[in-house]
Backbone as JSON Lines, residues from 0, in Angstrom:
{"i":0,"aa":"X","n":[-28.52,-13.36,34.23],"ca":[-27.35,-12.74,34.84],"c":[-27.43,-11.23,34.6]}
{"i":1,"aa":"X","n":[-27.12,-10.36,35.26],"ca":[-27.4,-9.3,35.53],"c":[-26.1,-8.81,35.03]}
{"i":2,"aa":"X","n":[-26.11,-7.13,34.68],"ca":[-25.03,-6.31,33.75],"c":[-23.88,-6.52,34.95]}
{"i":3,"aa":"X","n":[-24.3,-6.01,36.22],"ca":[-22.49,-5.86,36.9],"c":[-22.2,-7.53,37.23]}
{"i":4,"aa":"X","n":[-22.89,-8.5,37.13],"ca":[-22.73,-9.75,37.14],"c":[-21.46,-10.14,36.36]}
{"i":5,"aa":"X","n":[-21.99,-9.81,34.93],"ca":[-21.22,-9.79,33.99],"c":[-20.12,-9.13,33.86]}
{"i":6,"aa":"X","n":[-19.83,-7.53,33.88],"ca":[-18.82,-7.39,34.24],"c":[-17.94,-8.0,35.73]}
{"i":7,"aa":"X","n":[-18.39,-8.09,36.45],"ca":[-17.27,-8.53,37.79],"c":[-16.86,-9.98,36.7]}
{"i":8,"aa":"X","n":[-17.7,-10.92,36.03],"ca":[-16.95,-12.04,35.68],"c":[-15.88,-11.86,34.39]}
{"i":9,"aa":"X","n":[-16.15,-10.62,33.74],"ca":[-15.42,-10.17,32.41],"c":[-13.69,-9.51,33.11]}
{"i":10,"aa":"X","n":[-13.98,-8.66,34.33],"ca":[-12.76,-8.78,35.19],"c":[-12.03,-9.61,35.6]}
{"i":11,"aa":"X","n":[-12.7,-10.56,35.87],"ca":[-11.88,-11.74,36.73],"c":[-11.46,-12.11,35.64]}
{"i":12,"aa":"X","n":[-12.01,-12.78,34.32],"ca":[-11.32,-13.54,33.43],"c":[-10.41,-12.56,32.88]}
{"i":13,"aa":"X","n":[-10.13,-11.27,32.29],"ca":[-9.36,-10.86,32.01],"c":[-7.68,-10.74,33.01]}
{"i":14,"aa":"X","n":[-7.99,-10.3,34.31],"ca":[-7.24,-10.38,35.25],"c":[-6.93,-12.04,35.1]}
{"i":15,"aa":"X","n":[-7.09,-12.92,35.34],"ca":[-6.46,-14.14,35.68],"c":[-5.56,-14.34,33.89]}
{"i":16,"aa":"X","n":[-6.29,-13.8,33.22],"ca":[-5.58,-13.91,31.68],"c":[-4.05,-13.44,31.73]}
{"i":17,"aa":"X","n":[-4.21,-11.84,32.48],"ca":[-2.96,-11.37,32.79],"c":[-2.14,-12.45,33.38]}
{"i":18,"aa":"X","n":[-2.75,-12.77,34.23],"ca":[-1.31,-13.19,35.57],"c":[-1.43,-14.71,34.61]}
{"i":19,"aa":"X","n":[-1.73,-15.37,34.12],"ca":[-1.45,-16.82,33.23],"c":[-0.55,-16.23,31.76]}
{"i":20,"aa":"X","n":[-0.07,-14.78,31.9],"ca":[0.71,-14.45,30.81],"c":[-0.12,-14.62,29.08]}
{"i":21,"aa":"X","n":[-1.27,-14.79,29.18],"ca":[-2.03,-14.67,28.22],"c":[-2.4,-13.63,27.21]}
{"i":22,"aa":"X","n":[-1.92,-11.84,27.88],"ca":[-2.02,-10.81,27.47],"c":[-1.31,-10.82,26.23]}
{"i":23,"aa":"X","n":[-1.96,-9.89,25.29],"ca":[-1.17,-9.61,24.1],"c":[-1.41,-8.34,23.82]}
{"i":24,"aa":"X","n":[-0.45,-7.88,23.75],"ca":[-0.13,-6.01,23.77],"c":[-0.52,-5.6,21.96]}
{"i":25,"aa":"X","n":[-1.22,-4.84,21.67],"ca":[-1.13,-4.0,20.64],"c":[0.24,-3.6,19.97]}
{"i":26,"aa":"X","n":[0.44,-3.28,18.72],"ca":[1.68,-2.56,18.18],"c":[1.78,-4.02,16.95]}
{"i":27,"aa":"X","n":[1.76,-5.35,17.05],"ca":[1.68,-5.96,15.7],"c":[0.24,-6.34,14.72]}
{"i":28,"aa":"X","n":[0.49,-6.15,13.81],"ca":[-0.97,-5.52,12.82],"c":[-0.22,-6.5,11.48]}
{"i":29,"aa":"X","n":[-1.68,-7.09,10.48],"ca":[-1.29,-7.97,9.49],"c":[-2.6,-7.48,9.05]}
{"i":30,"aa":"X","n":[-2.44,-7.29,7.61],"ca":[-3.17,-6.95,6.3],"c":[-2.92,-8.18,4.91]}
{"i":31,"aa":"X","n":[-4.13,-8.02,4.43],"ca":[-4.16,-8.9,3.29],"c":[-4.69,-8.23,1.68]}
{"i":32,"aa":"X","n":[-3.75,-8.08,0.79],"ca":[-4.69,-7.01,0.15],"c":[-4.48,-7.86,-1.56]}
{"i":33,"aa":"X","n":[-5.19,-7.71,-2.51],"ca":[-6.19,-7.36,-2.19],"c":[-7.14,-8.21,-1.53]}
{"i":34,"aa":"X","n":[-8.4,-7.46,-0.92],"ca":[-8.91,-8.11,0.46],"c":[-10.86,-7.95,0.18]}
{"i":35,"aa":"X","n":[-11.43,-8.6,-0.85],"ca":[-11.24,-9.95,-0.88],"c":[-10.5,-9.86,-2.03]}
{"i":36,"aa":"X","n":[-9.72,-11.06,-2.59],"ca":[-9.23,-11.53,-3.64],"c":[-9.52,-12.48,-4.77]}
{"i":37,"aa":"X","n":[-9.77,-12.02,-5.79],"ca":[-10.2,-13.39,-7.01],"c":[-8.95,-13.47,-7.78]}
{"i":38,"aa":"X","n":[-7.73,-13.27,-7.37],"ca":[-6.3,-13.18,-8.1],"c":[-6.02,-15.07,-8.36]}
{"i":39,"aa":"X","n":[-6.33,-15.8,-9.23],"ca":[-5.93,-16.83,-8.78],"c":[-4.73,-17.33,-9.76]}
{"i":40,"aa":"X","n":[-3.96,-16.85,-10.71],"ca":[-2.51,-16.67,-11.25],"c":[-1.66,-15.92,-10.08]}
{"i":41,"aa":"X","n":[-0.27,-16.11,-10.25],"ca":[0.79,-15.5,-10.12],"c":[2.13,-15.88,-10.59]}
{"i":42,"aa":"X","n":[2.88,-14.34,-10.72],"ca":[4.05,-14.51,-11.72],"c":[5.66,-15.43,-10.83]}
{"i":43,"aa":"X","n":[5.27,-16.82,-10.86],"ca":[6.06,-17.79,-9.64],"c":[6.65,-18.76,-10.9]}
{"i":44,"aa":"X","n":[7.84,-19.62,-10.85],"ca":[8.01,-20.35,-11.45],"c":[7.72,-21.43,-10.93]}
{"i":45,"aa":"X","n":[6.58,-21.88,-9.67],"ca":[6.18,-22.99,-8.98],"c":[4.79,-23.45,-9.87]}
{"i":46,"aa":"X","n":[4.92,-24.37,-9.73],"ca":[3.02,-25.01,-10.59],"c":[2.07,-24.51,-8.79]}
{"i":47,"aa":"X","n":[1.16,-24.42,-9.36],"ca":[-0.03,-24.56,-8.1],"c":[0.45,-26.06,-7.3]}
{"i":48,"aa":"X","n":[-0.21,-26.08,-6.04],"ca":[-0.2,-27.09,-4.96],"c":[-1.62,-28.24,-5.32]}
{"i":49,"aa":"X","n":[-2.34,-27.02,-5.74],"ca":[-3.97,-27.1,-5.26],"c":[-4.3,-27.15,-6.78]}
{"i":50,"aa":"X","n":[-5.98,-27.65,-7.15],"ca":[-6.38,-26.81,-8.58],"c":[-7.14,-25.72,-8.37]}
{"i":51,"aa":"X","n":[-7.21,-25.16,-7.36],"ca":[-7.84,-23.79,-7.04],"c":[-6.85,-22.61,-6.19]}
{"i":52,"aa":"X","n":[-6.3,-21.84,-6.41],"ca":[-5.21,-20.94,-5.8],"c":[-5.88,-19.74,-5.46]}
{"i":53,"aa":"X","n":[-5.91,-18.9,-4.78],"ca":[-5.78,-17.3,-4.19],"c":[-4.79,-16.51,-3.72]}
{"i":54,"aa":"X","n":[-4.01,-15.95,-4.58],"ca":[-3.01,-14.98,-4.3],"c":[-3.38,-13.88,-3.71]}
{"i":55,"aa":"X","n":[-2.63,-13.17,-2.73],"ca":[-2.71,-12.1,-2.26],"c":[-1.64,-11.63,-1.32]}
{"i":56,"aa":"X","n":[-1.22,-10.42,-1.7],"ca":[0.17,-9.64,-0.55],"c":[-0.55,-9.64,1.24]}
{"i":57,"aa":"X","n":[0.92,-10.56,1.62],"ca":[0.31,-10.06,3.51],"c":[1.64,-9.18,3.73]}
{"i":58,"aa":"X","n":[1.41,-8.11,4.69],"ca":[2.2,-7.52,5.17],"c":[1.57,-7.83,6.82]}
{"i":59,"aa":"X","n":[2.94,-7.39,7.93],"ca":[3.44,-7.85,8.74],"c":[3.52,-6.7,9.72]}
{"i":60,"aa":"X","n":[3.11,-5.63,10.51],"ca":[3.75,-4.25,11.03],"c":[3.91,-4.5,12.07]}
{"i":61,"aa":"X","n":[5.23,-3.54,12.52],"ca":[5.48,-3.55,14.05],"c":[5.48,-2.15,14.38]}
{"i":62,"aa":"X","n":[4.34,-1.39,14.75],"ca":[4.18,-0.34,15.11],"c":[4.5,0.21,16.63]}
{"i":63,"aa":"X","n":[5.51,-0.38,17.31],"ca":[6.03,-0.26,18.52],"c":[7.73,0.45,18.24]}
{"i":64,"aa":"X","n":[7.76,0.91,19.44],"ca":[9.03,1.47,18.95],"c":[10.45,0.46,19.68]}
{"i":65,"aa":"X","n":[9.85,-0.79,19.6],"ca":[10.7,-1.94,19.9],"c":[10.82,-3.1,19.2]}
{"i":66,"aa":"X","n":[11.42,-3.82,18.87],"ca":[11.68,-4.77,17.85],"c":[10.88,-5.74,18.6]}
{"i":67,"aa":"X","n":[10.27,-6.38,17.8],"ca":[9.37,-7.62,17.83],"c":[9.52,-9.01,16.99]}
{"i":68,"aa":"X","n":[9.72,-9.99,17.86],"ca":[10.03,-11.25,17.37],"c":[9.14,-12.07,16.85]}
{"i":69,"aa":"X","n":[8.63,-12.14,15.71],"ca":[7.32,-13.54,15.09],"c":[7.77,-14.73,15.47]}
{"i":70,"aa":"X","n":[7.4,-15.6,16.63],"ca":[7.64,-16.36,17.03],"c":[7.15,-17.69,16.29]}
{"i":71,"aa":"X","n":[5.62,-17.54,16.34],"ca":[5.09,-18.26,15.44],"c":[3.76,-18.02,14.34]}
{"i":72,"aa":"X","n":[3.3,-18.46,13.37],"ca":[2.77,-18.33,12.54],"c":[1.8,-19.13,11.86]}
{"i":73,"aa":"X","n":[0.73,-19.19,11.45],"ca":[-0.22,-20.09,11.27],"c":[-0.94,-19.51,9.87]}
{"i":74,"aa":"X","n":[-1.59,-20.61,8.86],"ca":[-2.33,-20.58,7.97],"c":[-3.58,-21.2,8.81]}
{"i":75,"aa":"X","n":[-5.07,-20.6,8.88],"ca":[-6.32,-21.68,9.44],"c":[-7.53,-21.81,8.62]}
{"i":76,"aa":"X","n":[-8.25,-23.15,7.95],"ca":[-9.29,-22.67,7.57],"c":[-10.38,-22.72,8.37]}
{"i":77,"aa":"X","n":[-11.51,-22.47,7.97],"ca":[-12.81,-22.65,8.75],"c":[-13.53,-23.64,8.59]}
{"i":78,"aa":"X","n":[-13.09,-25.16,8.99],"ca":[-13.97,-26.35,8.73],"c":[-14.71,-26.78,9.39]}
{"i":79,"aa":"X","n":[-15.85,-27.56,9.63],"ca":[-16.81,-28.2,10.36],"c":[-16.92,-27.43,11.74]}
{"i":80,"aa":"X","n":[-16.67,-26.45,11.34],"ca":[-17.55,-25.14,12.23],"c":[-16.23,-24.3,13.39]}
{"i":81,"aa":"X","n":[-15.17,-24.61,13.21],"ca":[-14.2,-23.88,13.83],"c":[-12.84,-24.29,12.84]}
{"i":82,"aa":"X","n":[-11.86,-22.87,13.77],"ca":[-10.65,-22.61,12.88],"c":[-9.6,-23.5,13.11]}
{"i":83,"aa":"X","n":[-9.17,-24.64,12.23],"ca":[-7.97,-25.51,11.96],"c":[-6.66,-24.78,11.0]}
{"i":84,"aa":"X","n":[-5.87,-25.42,11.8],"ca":[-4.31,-25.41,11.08],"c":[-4.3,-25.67,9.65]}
{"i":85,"aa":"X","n":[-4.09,-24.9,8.67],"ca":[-3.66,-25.68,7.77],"c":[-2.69,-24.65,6.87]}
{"i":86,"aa":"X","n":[-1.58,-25.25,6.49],"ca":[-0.44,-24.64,5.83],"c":[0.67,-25.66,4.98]}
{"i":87,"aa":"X","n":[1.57,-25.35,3.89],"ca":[2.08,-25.99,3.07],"c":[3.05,-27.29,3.73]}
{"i":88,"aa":"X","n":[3.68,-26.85,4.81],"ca":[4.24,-27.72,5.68],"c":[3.55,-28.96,6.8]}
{"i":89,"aa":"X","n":[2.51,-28.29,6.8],"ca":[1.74,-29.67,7.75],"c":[2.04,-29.4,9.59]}
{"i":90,"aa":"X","n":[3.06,-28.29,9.83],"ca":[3.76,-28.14,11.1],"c":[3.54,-26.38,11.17]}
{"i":91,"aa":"X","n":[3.45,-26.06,12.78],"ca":[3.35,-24.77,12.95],"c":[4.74,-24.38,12.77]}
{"i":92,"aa":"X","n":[4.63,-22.87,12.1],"ca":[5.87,-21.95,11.23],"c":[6.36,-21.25,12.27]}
{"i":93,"aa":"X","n":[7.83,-21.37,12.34],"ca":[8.6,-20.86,13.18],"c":[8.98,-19.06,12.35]}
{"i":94,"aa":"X","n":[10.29,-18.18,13.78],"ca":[10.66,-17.4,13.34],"c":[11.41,-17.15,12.01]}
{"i":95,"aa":"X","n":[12.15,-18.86,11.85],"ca":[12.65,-19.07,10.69],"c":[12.19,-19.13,9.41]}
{"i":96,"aa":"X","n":[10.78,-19.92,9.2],"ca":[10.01,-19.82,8.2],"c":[9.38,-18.31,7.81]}
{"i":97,"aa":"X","n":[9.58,-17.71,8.98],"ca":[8.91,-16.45,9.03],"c":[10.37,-15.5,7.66]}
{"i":98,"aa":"X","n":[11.13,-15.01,8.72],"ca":[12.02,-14.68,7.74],"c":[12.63,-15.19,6.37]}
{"i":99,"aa":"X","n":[12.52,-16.44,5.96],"ca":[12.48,-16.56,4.93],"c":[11.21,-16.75,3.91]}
{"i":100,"aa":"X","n":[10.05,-16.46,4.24],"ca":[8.87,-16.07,3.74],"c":[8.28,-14.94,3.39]}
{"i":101,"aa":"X","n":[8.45,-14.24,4.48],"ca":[8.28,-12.63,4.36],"c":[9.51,-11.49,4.39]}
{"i":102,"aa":"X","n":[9.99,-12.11,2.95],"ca":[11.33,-11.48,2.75],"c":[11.53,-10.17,1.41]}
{"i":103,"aa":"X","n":[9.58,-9.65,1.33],"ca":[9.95,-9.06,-0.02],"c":[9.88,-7.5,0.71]}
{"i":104,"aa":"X","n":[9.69,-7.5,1.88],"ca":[9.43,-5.82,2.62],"c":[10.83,-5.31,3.4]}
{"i":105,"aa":"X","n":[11.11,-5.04,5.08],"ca":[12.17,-5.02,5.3],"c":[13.01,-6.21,5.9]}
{"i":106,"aa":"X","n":[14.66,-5.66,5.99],"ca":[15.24,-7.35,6.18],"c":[14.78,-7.78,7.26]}
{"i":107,"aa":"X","n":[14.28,-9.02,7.5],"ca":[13.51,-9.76,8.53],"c":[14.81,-11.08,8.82]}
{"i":108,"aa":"X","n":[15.72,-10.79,9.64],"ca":[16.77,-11.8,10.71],"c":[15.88,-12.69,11.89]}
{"i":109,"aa":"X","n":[16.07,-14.23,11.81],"ca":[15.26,-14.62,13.03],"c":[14.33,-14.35,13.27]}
{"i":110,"aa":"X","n":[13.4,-13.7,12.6],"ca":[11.72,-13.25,12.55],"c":[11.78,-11.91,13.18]}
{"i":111,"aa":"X","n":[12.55,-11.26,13.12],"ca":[12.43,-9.93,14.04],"c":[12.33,-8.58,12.9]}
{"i":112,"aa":"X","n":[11.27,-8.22,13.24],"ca":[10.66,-6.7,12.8],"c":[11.0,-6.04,13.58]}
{"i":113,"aa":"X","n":[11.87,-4.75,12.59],"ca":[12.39,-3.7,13.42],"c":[11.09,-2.69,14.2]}
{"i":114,"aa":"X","n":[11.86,-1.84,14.6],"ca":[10.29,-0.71,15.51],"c":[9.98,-0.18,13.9]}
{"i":115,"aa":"X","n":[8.42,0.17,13.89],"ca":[7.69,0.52,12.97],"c":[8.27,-0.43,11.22]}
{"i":116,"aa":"X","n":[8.81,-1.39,11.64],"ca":[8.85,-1.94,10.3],"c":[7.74,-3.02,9.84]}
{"i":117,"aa":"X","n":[8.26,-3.61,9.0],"ca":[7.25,-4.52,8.2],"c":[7.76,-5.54,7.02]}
{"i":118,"aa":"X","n":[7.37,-7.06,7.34],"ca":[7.55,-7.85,6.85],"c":[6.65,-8.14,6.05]}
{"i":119,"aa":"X","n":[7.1,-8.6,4.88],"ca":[5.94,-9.05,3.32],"c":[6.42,-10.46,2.81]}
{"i":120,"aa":"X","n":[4.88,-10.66,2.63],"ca":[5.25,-12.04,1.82],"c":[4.4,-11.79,0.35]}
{"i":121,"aa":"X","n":[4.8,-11.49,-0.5],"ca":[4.28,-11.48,-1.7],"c":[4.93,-12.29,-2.96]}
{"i":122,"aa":"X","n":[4.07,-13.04,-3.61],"ca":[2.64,-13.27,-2.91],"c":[2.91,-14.56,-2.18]}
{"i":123,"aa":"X","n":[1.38,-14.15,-1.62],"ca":[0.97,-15.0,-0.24],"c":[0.24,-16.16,-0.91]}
{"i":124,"aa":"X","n":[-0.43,-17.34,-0.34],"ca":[-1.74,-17.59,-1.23],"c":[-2.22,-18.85,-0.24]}
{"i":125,"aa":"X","n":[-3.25,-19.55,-0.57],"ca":[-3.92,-20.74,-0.1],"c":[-4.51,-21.18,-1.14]}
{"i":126,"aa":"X","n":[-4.82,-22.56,-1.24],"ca":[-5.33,-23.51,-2.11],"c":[-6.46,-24.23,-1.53]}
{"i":127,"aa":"X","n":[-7.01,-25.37,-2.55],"ca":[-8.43,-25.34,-1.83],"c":[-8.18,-26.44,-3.81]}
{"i":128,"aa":"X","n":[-9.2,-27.66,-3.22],"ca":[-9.69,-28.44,-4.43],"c":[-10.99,-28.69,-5.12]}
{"i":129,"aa":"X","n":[-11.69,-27.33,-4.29],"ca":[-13.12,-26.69,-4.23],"c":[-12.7,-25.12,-4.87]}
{"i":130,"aa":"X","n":[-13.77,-24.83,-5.84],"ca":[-14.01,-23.06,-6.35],"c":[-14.3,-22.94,-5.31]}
{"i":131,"aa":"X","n":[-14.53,-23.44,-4.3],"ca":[-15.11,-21.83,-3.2],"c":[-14.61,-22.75,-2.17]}
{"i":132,"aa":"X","n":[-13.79,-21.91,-1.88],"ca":[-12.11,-22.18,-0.69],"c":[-13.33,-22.21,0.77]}
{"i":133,"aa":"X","n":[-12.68,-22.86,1.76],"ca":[-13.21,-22.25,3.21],"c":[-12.85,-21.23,3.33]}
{"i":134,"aa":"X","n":[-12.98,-20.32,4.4],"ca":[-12.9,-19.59,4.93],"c":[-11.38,-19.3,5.22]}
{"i":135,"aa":"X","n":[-10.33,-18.57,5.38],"ca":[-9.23,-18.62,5.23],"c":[-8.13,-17.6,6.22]}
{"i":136,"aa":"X","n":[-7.47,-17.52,7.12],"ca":[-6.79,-16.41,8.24],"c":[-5.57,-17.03,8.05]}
{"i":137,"aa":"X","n":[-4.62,-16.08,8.6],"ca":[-3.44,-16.2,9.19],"c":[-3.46,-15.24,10.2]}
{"i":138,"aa":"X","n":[-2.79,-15.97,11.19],"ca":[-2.59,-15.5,12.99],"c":[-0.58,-15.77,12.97]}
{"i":139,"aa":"X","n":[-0.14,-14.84,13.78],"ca":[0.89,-14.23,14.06],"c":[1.2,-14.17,15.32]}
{"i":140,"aa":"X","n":[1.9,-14.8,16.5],"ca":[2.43,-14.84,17.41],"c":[3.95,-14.19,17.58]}
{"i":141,"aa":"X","n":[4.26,-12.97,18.67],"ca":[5.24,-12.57,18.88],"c":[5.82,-11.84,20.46]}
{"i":142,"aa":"X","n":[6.93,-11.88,19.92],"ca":[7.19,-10.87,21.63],"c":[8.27,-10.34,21.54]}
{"i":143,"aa":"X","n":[8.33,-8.65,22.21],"ca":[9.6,-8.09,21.84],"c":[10.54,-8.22,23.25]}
{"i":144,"aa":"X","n":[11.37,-7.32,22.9],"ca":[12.99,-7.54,23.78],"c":[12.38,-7.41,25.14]}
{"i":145,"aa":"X","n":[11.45,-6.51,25.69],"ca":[10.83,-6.64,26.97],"c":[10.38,-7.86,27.29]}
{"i":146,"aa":"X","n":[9.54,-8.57,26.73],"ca":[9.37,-10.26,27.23],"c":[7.47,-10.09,26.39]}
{"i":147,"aa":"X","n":[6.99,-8.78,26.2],"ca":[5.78,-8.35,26.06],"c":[4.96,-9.31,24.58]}
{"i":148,"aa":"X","n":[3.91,-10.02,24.75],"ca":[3.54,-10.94,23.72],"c":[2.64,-10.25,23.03]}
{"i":149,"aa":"X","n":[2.53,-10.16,21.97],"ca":[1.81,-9.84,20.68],"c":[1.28,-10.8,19.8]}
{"i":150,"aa":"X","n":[-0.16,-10.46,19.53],"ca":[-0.81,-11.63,18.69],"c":[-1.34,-10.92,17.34]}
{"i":151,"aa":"X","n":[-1.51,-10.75,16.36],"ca":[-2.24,-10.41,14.91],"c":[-2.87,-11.42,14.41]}
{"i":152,"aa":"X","n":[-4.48,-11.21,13.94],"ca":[-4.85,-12.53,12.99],"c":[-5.38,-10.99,12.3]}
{"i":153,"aa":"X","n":[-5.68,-11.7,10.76],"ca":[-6.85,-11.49,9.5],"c":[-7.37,-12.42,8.79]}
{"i":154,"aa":"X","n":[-8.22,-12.12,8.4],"ca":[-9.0,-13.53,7.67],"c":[-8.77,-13.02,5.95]}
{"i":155,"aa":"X","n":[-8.35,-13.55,5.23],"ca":[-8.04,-13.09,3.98],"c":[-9.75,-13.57,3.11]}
{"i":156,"aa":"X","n":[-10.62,-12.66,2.32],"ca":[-11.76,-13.21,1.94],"c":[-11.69,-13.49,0.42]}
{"i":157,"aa":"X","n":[-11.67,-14.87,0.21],"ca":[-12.03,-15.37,-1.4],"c":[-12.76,-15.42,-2.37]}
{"i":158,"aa":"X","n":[-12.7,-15.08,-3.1],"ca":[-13.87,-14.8,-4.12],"c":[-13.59,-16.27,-4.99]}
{"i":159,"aa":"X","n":[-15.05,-16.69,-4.91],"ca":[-15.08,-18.09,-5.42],"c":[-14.42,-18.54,-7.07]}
{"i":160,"aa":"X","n":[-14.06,-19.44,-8.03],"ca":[-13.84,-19.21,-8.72],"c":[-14.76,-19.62,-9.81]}
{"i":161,"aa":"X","n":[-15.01,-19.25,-10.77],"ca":[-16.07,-19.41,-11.89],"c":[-15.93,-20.01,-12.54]}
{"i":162,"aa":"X","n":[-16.59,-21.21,-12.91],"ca":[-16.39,-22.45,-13.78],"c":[-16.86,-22.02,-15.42]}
């Protein structure tokens, strides 16, 4: 296949992406720090889930000068060669889980980040019954008062743990 081949087909699929409402606008951004992480304590009065833990702060930004709604929210690892669901609930995380999760940055109502604000969940973490976790992201689904959809993933990287 030849270079303008390729582009005319990189057009079309992007264009039909548009009009199937598939677009996701820039302005929401998610960080994981520290990034990679071997933190595997934190100061929680919860026991671990897992016998292997990774703590780490996610923050949340809405660098638009319009409020943006986290619609939905996902923990994924990397198993048998692509990215699966996996999170404490077993069910994809609503705006609700959102705001009461990422409640240590600004006030987050109904999952909505103000313009240029930012939602935190500290700490964050994933478990794993293996020293050396899969592979590990959270992805972020949203849309502000215009109707405009926004997507964020990061892959948070683990540092194995030492027996």
């Amino acid at each position: 296949m030849n270079y303008l081949k390729i582009l005319q087909t990189t057009t079309v699929l992007i264009l039909l992406a548009s009009i199937a409402g598939c677009t996701h606008h820039r302005g929401l951004a998610v960080t994981h720090s520290p990034n990679p992480t071997a933190i595997h304590q934190a100061k929680t009065a919860e026991a671990p889930a897992f016998p292997y833990v990774w703590y780490y702060r996610t923050e949340v930004s809405n660098a638009t000068d319009r409020p943006i709604q986290v619609t939905k929210f996902e923990g994924w690892f990397y198993l048998d060669a692509k990215w699966t669901p996996a999170n404490i609930t077993h069910r994809t995380l609503t705006s609700d889980d959102f705001s009461t999760w990422f409640a240590q940055g600004d006030r987050i109502t109904n999952g909505w980040i103000q313009p240029r604000g930012k939602a935190v969940c500290d700490p964050n973490w994933h478990g794993a019954t293996s020293p050396v976790p899969p592979r590990c992201k959270w992805t972020f689904e949203g849309i502000d008062t215009s109707g405009k959809a926004y997507h964020a993933e990061a892959e948070i990287k683990s540092i194995p743990v030492e027996k």
